[in-house]
C-alpha positions as CSV (number, residue, x, y, z in Angstrom):
1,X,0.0,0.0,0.0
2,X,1.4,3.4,-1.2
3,X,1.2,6.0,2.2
4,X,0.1,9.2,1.6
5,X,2.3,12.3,1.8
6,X,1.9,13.1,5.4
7,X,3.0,9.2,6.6
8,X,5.8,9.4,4.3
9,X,6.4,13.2,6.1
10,X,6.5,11.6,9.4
11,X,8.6,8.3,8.8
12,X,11.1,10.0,6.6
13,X,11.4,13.4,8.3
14,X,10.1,13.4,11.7
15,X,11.6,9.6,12.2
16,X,8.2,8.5,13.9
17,X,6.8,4.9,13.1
18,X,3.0,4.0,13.3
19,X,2.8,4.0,17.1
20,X,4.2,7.7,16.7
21,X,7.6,6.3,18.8
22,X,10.5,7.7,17.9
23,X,12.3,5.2,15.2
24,X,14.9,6.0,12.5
25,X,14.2,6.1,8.7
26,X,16.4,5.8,5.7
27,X,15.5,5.8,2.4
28,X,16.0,1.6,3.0
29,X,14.2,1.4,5.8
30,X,11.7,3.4,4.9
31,X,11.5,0.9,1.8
32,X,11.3,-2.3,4.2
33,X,8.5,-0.9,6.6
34,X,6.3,-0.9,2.9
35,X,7.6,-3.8,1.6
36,X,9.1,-2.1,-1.7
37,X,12.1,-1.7,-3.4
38,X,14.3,1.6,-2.9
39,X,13.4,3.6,-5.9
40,X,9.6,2.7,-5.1
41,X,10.0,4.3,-2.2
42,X,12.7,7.2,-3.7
43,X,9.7,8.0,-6.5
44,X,7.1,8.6,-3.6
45,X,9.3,11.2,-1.8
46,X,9.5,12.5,-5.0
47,X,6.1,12.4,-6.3
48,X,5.3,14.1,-2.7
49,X,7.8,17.0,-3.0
50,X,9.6,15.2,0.1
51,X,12.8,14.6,-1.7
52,X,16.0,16.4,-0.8
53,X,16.3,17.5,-4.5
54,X,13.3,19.6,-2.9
55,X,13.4,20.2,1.0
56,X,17.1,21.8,0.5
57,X,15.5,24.3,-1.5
58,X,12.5,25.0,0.4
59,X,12.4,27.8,3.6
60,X,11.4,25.0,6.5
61,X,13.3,24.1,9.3
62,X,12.7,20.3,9.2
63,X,15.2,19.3,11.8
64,X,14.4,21.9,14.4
65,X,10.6,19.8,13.6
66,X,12.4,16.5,13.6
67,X,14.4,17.2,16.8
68,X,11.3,18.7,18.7
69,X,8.6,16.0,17.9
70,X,11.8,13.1,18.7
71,X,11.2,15.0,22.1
72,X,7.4,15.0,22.1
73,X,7.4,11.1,21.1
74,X,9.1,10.5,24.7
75,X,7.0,13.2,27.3
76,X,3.5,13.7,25.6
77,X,0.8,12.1,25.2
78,X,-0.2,10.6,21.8
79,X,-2.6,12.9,20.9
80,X,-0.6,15.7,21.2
81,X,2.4,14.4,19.2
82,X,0.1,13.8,16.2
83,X,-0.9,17.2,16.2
84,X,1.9,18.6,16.4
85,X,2.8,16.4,13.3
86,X,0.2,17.7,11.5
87,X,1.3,21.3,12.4
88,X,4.6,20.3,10.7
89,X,3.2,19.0,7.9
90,X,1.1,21.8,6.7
91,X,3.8,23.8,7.7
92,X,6.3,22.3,5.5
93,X,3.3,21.9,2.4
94,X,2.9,26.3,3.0
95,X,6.7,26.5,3.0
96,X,6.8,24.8,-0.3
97,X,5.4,28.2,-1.8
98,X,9.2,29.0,-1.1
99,X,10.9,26.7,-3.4
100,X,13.6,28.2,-4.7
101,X,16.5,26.5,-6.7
102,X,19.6,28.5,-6.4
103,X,18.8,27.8,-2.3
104,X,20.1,24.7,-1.3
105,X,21.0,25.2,2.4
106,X,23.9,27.7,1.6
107,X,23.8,30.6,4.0
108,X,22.9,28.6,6.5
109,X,24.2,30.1,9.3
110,X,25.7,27.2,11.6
111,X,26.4,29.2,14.8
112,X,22.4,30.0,14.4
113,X,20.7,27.2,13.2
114,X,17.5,27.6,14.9
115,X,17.5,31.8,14.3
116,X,17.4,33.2,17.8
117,X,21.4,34.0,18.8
118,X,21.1,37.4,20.2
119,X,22.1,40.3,17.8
C-alpha cells in the first residue's frame, strides 16, 4: 500500500513509526516498513515534493521539527504528538510556496541554526 504524503512526512522526516515512537528512517528502511524496493520508495518522496532535491530548497526548518517532535514522542501524550505532526506537515506543504533553486541550504548560518542568537 502506497502512504500518503503526510506518513511518508512523518517516517522520513520526523523519524516516527506507526505507534508515533521515535524510530529511524532511511531511504532503505523506509523501503522495508512498505515492503518495496528503494526507488519505489525514492519516487514517492519525490512524487510528494519530500525529496532532498526539494526540501534543501524550500524555507522549513525540518530538523528543528524533527528534533522537537523526537522529544514530544518520549514526554507527551499521543494525541498531542500527532498534532503537532500535523502542524509540521502543513507547515512544510505552505513552506513549499518557497521553493527556490539556487537555495540549497547555503547561507545557512551554523552558529544559528534555529535563528534566535542574540544580535
Amino acid at each position: 500500500m502506497r502512504p500518503d504524503a503526510f506518513e511518508l512526512f512523518l517516517r522520513y522526516h520526523l523519524g516516527l513509526d506507526a505507534e508515533l515512537r521515535p524510530r529511524f528512517y532511511n531511504l532503505a528502511g523506509l523501503a522495508r516498513e512498505y515492503g518495496v524496493d528503494r526507488p519505489v520508495a525514492e519516487g514517492w518522496l519525490r512524487d510528494a515534493r519530500l525529496s532532498a532535491d526539494v526540501t534543501g530548497h524550500v524555507d522549513f526548518r525540518l530538523a528543528e521539527a524533527h528534533g522537537e517532535i523526537q522529544l514530544l514522542a518520549l514526554t507527551a501524550p499521543r494525541q498531542e504528538v500527532l498534532a503537532f505532526a500535523r502542524r509540521c506537515f502543513q507547515g512544510y506543504q505552505a513552506a513549499l510556496g518557497t521553493y527556490d533553486p539556487a537555495r540549497f541550504r547555503h547561507g545557512t548560518d551554523w552558529d544559528d541554526l534555529w535563528g534566535d542568537k542574540a544580535e
